[in-house]
C-alpha positions in Angstrom: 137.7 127.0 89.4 137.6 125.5 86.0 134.9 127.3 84.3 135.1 125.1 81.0 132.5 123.1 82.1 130.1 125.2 83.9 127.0 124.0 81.9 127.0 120.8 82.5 128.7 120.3 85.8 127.5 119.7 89.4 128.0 122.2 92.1 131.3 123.2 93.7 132.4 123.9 97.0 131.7 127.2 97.5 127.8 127.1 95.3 126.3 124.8 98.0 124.5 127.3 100.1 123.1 129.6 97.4 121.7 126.6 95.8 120.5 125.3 98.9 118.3 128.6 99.7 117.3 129.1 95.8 116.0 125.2 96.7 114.1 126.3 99.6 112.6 129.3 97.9 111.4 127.1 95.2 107.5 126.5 95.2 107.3 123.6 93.6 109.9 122.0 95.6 107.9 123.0 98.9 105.0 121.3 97.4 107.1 118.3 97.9 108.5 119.2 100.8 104.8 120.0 102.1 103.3 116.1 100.6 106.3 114.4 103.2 105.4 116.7 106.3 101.7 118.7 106.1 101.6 118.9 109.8 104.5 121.4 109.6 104.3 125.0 109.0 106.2 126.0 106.3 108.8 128.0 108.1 109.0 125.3 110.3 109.8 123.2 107.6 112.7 125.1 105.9 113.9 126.0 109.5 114.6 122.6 110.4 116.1 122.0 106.8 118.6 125.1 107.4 119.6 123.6 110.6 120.1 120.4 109.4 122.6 122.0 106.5 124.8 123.8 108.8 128.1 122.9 108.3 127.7 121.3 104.5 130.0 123.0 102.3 130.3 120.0 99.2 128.1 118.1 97.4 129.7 114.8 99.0 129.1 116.3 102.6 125.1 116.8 101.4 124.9 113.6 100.4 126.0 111.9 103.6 124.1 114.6 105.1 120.6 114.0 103.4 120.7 111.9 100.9 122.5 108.7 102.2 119.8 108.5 105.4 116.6 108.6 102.2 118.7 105.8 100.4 119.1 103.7 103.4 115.5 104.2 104.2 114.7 102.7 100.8 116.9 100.0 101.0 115.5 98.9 104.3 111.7 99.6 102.9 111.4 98.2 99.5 114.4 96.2 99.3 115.4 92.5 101.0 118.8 94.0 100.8 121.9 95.8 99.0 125.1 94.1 98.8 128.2 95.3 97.3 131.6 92.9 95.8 134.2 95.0 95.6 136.9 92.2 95.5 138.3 92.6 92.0 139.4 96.4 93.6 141.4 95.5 95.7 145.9 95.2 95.1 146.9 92.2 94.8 149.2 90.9 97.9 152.8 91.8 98.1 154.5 90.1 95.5 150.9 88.0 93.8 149.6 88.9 90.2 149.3 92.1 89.2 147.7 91.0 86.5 143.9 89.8 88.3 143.4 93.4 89.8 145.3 96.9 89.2 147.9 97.9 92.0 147.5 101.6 93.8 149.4 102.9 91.6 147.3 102.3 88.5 143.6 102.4 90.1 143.6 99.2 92.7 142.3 99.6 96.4 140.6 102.7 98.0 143.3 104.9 99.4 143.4 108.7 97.9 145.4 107.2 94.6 142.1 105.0 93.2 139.4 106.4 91.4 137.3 104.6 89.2 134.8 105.2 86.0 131.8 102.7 86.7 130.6 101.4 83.5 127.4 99.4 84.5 124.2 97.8 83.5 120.9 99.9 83.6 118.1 98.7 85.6 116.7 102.0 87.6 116.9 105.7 86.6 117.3 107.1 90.4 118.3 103.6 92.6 121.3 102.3 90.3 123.4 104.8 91.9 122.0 106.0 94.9 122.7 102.4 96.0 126.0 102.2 94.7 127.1 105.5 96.7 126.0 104.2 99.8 127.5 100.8 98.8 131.0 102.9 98.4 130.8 105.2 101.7 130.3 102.1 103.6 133.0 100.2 102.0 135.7 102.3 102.8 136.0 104.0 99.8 137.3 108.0 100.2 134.1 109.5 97.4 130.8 108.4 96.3 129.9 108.6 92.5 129.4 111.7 90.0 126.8 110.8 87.7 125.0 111.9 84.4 121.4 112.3 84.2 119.7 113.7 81.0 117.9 116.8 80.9 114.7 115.4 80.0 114.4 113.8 83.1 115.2 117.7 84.9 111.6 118.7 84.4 111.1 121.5 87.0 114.0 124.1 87.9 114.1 122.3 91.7 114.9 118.8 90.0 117.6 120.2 88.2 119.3 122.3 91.4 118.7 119.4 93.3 120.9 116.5 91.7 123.6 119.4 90.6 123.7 119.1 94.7 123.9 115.2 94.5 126.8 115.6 92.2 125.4 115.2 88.9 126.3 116.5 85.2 123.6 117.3 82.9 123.8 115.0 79.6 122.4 117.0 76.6 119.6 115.0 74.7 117.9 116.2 71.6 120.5 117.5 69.9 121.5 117.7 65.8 124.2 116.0 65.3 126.2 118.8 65.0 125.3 119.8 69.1 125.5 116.3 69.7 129.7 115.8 68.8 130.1 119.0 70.9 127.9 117.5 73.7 129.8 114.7 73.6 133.4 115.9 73.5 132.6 118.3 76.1 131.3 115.5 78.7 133.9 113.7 77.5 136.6 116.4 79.0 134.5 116.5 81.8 134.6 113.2 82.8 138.3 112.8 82.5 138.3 116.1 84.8 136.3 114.7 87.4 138.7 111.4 87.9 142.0 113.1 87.3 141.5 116.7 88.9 139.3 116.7 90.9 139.8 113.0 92.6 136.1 111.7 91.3 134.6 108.3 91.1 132.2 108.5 88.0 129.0 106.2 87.2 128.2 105.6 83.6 125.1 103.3 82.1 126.4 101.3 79.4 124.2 102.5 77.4 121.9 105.4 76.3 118.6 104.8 78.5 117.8 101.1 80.2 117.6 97.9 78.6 114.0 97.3 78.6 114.4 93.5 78.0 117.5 92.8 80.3 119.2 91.8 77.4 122.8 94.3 78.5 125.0 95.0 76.1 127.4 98.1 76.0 127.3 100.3 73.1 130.4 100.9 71.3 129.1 104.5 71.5 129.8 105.3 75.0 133.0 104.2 75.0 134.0 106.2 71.8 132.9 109.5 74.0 134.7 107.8 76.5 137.7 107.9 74.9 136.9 111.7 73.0 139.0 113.3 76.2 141.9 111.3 76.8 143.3 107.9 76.9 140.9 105.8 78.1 143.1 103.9 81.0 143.4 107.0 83.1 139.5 106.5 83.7 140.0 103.3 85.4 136.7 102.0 83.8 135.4 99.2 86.2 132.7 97.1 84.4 129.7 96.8 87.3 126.8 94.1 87.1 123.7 95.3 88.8 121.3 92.9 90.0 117.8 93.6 90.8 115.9 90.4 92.1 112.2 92.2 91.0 112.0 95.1 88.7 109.0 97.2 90.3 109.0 99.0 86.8 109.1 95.4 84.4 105.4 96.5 83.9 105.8 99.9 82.9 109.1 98.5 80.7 106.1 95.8 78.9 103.2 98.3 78.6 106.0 100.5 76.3 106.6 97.7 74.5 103.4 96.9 73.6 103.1 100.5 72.5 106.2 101.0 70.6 104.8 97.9 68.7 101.5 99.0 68.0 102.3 102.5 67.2 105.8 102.1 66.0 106.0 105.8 66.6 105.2 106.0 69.9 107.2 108.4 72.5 107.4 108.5 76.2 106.4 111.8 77.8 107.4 113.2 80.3 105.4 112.2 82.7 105.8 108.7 81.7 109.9 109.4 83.1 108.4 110.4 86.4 106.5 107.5 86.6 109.2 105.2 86.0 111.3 106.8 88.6 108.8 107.1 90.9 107.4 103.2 91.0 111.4 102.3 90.6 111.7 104.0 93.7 108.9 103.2 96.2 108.6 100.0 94.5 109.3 96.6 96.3 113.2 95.2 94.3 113.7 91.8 96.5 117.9 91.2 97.0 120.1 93.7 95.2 123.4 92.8 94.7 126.3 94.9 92.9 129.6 93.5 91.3 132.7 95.1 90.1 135.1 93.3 88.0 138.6 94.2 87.5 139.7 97.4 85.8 140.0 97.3 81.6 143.0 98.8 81.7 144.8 95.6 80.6 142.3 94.7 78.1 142.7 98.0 76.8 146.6 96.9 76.3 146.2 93.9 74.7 143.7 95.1 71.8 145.5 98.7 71.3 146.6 97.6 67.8 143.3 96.6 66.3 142.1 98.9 63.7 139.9 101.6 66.0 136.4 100.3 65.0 137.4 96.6 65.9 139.2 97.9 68.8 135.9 99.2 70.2 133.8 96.1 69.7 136.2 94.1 71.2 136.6 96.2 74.2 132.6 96.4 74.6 132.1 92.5 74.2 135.0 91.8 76.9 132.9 94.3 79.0 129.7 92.6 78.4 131.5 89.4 79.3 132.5 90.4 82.8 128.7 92.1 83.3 127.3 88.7 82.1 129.5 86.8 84.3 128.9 88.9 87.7 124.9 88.8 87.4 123.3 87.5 90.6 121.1 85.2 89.6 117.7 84.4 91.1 114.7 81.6 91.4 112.4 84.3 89.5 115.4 83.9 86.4 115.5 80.2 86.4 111.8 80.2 86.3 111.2 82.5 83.9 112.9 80.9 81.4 111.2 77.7 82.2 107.9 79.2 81.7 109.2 80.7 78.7 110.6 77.0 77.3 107.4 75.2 78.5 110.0 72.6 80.4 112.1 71.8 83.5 115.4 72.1 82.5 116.2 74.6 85.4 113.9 73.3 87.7 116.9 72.5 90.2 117.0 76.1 91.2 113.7 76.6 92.0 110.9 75.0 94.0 107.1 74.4 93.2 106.4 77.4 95.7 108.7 79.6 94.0 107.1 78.9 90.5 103.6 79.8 92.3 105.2 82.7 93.3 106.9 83.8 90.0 103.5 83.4 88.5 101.4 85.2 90.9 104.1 87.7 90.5 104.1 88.2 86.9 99.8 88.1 86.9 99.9 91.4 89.6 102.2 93.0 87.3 100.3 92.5 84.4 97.5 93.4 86.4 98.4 97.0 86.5 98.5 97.6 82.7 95.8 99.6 81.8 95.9 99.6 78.3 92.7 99.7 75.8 93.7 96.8 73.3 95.9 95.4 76.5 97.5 92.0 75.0 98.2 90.1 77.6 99.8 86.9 76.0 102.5 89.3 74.5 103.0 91.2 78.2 103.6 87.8 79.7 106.1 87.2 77.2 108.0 90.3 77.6 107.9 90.6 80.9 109.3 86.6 81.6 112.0 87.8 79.0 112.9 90.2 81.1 114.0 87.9 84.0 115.4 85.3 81.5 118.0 87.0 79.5 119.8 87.9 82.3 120.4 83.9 83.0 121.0 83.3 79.2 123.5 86.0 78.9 125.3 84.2 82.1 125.2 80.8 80.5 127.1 82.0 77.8 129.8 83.5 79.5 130.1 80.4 81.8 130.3 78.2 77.8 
């Protein structure tokens, strides 16, 4: 066992079931536990729990286990839907380009010789890739995603055990920038690790913390700690739109705003994290559709002899491209912008009962903004921005 990276990395075969009991002793995480089944003595409850673990030995076999069932519950619940493109993965036919999509050899398909480093959008702290795990297990492919979540959302002691089970590293926030380099070149190693040793998918955001306007644009950043612990083309790095019809957390995203702007220092809590992630969650997201593009791994070719800062803007505006391109687009995006506009011109996409809707829509959210000074021509604004930029960034890309 590689002990390198034993403060940041997710359990290992062999951890599970301590980590599972040290779970179950936990008393805030029976609080939960209690909150989802009251009715149930408590040595009922962690009897039927034991049970239900015998025989998981990895963090993958937990998460079909336990963790797939919740997510499918949620996508049936508060979604109209998950689906999943894969298309751009898959080898090219004997003897077609091998240009459009990598072969097996190099990343393509989703035999044992493909894994890939998921570079995506930002739209929900938990769902973005719950969803996409599921997405993968039913698609055939051999492993689900490791991802990094940042310790400030690992409150309690039982958060943090939990997604180490879920196969999650711990990014480091906070940090001088001293701490920060070695944070960095240290998740760095690990990432490379996880797709080239130990035969891991990996999901990324493309940034540090969601777009709150929808406006996505990858920062040159992560792919400079990217690229800290090896060359880059051995991660396979798949750029992956993420399309969420409704937002259940556009409000939340708005009353921030309105914050930050009022108080320009102004700083979440961390309650305000749980509250995101827990309307994202139980909160009602419309269609959901995922897209992967082809690997970078040619792009990553082409521009290897631009000086290195060039080299990573261009690499992060090709991403952007393909994320722009692959959006799902949506009667509440066409009619936000017209509403934004004050005319028709996308009228075509959308009906008059649509429109109602969108605007009924936007007035609940609004709605649940309980701020003193609350100023609601500027949360309207934001939050129809929101849906728009994702349909301007797509007109772009299409010229």
């Amino acid at each position: 066992m590689n002990r390198d990276f034993d403060e940041i990395r997710p359990y290992e075969t062999g951890e599970m079931r301590q980590a599972f009991e040290e779970l179950l002793d936990d008393r805030q995480f029976n609080a939960v536990l209690k909150g989802f089944a009251p009715w149930l003595p408590k040595s009922l409850r962690k009897g039927l729990l034991r049970l239900a673990f015998t025989g998981v030995e990895t963090p993958l076999q937990f998460q079909k286990r336990f963790m797939k069932p919740v997510v499918k519950y949620i996508i049936r619940k508060y979604t109209d839907g998950c689906t999943f493109d894969d298309s751009p993965l898959h080898p090219p036919p004997e003897g077609g380009d091998s240009t459009s999509s990598c072969s097996p050899s190099t990343g393509g398909g989703k035999g044992e010789a493909s894994r890939y480093t998921f570079l995506s959008n930002h739209r929900d702290i938990v769902l973005d890739s719950a969803f996409l795990d599921v997405m993968l297990i039913e698609n055939g492919f051999p492993t689900t995603v490791e991802i990094g979540i940042g310790d400030n959302l690992l409150i309690y002691p039982w958060i943090k055990r939990l997604v180490r089970m879920n196969k999650a590293f711990i990014v480091r926030r906070g940090l001088s920038p001293k701490e920060m380099l070695r944070s960095s070149q240290l998740m760095s190693q690990y990432i490379h690790h996880a797709v080239t040793e130990k035969r891991e998918n990996i999901w990324i955001a493309q940034r540090e913390g969601r777009a709150k306007d929808s406006d996505d644009r990858t920062q040159e950043s992560v792919l400079k700690m990217l690229a800290m612990g090896g060359d880059l083309r051995e991660l396979n790095i798949v750029p992956l739109s993420i399309t969420y019809e409704f937002d259940p957390c556009d409000y939340l995203k708005a009353q921030e705003m309105q914050l930050k702007r009022d108080n320009p220092s102004f700083k979440k809590s961390r309650q305000d994290d749980l509250d995101n992630m827990k309307t994202g969650i139980f909160g009602y997201k419309g269609r959901v559709h995922y897209h992967c593009a082809a690997p970078i791994n040619t792009w990553i070719d082409e521009l290897a002899n631009l000086p290195k800062n060039e080299f990573y803007t261009a690499l992060a505006q090709r991403i952007d491209t393909e994320l722009h391109r692959n959006y799902r687009l949506y009667p509440i995006n066409y009619c936000a912008a017209d509403l934004l506009s004050g005319n028709n011109e996308f009228s075509e996409h959308y009906s008059e009962k649509d429109k109602r809707n969108v605007e009924e829509y936007i007035a609940r959210q609004i709605a649940k903004i309980t701020l003193p000074n609350k100023d609601e021509a500027f949360l309207r604004e934001r939050i129809l921005t929101m849906y728009a930029n994702p349909l301007y960034n797509y007109l772009k890309v299409k010229g």
